[in-house]
N, C-alpha and C positions, 0 to 999 in steps of 0.2 A: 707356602706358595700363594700368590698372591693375584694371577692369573683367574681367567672368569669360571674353568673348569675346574681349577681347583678348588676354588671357593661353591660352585655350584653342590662338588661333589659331597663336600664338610656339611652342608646346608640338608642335601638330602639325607645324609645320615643319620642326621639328627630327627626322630619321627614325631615330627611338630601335629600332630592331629590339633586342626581345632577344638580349643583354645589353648592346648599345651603349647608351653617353649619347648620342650627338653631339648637343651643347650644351642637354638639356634641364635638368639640375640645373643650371646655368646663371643659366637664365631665372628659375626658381626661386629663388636663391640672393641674385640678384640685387635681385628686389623683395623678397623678404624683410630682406635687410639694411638696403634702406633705409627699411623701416619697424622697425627697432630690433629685428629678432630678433636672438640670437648664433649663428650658424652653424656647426656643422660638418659637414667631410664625410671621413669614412673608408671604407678600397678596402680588401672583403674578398675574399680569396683560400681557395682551395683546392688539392691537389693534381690535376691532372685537368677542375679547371673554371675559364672565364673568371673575371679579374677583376672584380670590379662595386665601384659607387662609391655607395654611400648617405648622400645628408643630411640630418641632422637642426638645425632651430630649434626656437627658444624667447623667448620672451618674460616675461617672469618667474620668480622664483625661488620663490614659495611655492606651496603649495593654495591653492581646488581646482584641479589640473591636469589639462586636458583635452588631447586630441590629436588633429589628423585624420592616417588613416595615407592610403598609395597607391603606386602604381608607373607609372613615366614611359616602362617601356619595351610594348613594342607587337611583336603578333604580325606576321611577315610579309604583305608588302598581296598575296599572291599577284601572277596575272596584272595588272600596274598597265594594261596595254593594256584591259581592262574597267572601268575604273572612268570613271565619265562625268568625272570632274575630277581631276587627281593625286592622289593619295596622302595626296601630304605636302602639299598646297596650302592647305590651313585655307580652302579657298573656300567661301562663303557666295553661295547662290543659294536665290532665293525663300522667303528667313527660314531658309534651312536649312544648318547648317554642318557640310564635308565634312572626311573626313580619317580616318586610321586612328589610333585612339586616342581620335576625339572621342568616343565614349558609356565606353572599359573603356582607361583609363581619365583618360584627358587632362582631359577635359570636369570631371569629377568634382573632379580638382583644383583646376582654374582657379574652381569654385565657390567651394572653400571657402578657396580664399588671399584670392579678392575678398570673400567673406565675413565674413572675420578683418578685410583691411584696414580695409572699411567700420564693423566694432564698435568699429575701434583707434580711427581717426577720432573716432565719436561719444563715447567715453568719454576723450578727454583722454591715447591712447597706451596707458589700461592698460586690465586685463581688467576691472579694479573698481577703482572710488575711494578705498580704504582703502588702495589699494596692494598687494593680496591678489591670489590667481590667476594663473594659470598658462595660458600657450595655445603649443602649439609642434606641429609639423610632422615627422612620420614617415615618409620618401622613401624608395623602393626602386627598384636597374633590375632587379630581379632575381624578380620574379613571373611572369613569362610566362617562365620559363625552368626547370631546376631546381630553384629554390628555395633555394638551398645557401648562397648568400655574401649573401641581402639582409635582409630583414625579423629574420628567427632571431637574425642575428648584429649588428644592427641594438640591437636589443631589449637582448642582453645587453650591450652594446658601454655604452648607457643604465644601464644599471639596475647596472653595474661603477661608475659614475661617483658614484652613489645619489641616483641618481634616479627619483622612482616618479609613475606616471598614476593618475589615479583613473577618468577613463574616455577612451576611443577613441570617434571616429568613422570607420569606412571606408567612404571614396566607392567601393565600386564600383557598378557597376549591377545594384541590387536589382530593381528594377522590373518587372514585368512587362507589361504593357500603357497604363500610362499613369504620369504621375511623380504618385507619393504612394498608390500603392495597394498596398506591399509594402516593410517593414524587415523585412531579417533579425538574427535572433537567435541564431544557431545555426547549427551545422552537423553532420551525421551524421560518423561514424568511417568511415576507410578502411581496409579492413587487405587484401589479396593475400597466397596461396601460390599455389606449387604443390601440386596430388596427382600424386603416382608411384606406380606401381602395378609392381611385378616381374615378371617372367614369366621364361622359361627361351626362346631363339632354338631355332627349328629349322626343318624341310621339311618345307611343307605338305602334301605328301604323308605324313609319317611325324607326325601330328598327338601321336603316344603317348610319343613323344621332346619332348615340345616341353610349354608352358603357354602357351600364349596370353592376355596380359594385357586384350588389347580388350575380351574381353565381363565382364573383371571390371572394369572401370574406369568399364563403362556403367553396371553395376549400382551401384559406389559413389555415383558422380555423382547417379545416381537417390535414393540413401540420405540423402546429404548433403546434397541442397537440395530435396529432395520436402516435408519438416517446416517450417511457419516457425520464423524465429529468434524471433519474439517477437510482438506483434500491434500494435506500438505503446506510448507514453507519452507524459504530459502534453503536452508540447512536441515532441513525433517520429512523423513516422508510422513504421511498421514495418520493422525492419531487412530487407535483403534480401539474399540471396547471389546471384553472378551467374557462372556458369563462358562464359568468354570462349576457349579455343582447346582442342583436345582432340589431341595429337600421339603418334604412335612412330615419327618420321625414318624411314619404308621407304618406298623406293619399288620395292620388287620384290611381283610380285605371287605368287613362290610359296616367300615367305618368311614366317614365323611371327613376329615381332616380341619382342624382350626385354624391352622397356620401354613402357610409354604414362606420360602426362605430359596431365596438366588442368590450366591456369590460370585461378583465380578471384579475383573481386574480391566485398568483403562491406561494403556501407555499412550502419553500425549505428550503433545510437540511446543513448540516458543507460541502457538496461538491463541495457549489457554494457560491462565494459572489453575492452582489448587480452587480460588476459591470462585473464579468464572468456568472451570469446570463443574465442581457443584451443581452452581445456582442453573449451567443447565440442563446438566439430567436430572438436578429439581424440577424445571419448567415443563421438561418432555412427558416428567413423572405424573405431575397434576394436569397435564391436558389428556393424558391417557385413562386416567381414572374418572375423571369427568367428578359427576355427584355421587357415585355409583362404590364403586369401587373404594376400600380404605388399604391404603397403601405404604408405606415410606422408606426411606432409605437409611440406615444406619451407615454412616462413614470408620473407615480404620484411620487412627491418626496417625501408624507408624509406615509414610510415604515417602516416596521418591522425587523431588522438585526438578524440573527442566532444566538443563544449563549447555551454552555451547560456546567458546573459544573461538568466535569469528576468527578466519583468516586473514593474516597482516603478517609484521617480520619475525613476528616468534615460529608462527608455522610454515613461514619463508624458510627460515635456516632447518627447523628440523626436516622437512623438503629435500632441501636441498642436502643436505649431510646423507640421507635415506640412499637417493640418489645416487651418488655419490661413489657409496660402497657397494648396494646392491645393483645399482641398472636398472630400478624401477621407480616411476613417480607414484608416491602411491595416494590414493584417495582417499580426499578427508570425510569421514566418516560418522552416522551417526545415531548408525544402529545398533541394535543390540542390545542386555538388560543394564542391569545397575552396577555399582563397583564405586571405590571410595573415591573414584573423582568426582561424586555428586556432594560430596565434604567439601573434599577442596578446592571446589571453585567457586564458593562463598566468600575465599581468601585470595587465590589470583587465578590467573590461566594459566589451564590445566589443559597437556594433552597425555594423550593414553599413548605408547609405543613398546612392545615387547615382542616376545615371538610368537612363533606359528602357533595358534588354539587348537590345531587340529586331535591333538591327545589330550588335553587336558580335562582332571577327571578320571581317563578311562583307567584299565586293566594297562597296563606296560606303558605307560604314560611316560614318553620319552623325546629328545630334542637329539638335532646332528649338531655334533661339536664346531661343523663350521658356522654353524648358526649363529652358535654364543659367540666365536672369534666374529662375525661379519656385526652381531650387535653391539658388541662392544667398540669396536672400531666406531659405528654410527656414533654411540653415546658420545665418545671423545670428538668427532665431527663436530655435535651440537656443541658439547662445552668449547671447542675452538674456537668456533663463531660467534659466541652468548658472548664472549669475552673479550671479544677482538676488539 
């Protein structure tokens, strides 16, 4: 069966924990080829991290070429002894179907392959009648994981062969409270250091031998995220900084400490890049220290870049298709954390459209089957319109 539940249910049975497949590109693979995509599937490596296995189809060779991307693998179900139905059971009770992965993002995909199938159908196999366009499938097991060997390396693996999208669809689940009242567009920048702060060890008794780093570390901390980073733009609300642990390894208590150590994290918006965020909580850093104070920041280099999918006629039709089926217009969006459309849209525009987020993750993590029929429908909206 080739319907979005069907395929939903195949998906979740399969217990893809990241970074395992077990048999879900598979399934994928499977229908796809026999509806005439060409298939490949290439296993990227690292030094240090799990293999992963990404496939990509395709069904025609020219523009316009569109793509839905996704990922088949799945966070751990936790305690599976709490969940009122297995897991991995794809059970369907009272219109409602269970399973880890159905909403983030199993569900997502099985839309938009019955989606695809259903346009191939109506159109005689191809995207368009002149024999034009492009429609092909962007697979990862590797997003619930580090990120390292799927999407990234996915992308270039494509675009080596020269091959290029003109736009993405990512199923994840956008949604907020009901399907059709949220695409995202966007997503904020991530960027983490640490602050280190020097001091000089000694006996707290002999406080004149010693520099105690704590109460200058508070101060900076104070210095560096008391200011906002910016107040917002067009499509962002306001970047923010966030100090997440604050350490100097002692556990003695009549010990003076050499070192403290703050780790922050800084989601920021189109007003800053990576490297004009820096230089200014560099700036903020040495005006806080003054002479006094020895300070600095060690940056993480494995970050998140800004990117947003201004609005025009590609998020006109998905709009409108949204509409459409559901009755809601819904808002383009562009919050929230990170997810592989921060890959793909160093290739084209990219938006994000799936279902309701409301369970994903949890304990009975599950979606209503009219859900997937009303996404699915959307999906074939857009490709009607990409095409037309």
């Amino acid at each position: 069966m080739t319907d979005a539940l069907s395929i939903a249910r195949d998906l979740i049975r399969c217990p893809s924990v990241t970074p395992a497949d077990a048999g879900a590109l598979g399934v994928l693979e499977n229908i796809l080829s026999a509806a005439g995509f060409t298939c490949h599937r290439g296993t990227c490596s690292e030094a240090g991290t799990a293999d992963v296995d990404n496939p990509y189809a395709r069904i025609g060779t020219e523009g316009p070429h569109i793509t839905f991307a996704g990922h088949t693998d799945v966070v751990p179900p936790g305690d599976e002894s709490a969940w009122s139905v297995g897991a991995f059971s794809g059970e369907v009770k009272h219109g409602i179907l269970h399973g880890r992965g159905a909403v983030d993002m199993k569900g997502g995909i099985a839309c938009s392959v019955a989606a695809v199938l259903e346009y191939l159908a109506a159109n005689g196999g191809k995207p368009r009648s002149d024999g034009k366009g492009s429609i092909s499938f962007l697979i990862t097991g590797d997003e619930e994981d580090v990120s390292i060997n799927g999407t990234i390396k996915l992308l270039k693996w494509v675009a080596e062969r020269g091959e290029k999208f003109d736009h993405c669809v990512l199923g994840e689940p956008s949604n907020v409270e009901a399907l059709g009242d949220t695409i995202k567009i966007g997503r904020r920048g991530s960027q983490s250091g640490t602050l280190i702060v020097d001091g000089v060890q000694g006996h707290v008794a002999y406080p004149h031998r010693a520099a105690n780093p704590v109460p200058d570390i508070s101060r900076l901390i104070v210095a560096i995220s008391d200011e906002p980073l910016d107040h917002g733009s067009a499509q962002f609300q306001a970047s923010n900084l966030e100090f997440v642990s604050v350490d100097v390894g002692n556990k003695a208590f009549n010990v003076i400490p050499g070192e403290a150590r703050a780790r922050f994290n800084i989601r920021y918006n189109d007003n800053h890049t990576q490297a004009s965020l820096r230089e200014l909580l560099e700036t903020r850093l040495a005006k806080a220290c003054g002479n006094r104070i020895k300070a600095r920041i060690v940056w993480e280099t494995s970050n998140s870049n800004v990117f947003v999918t201004k609005p025009g006629p590609f998020t006109d039709l998905a709009v409108a298709a949204i509409e459409e089926v559901t009755g809601r217009k819904p808002e383009l969006s562009t919050s929230g954390g990170t997810s592989d459309a921060r890959f793909i849209s160093s290739y084209c525009p990219v938006i994000e459209f799936g279902l309701v987020g409301q369970t994903m993750h949890q304990i009975d993590e599950r979606v209503p089957v009219e859900d997937l029929v009303k996404l699915t429908r959307v999906y074939r909206g857009i490709l009607t319109r990409y095409f037309a």
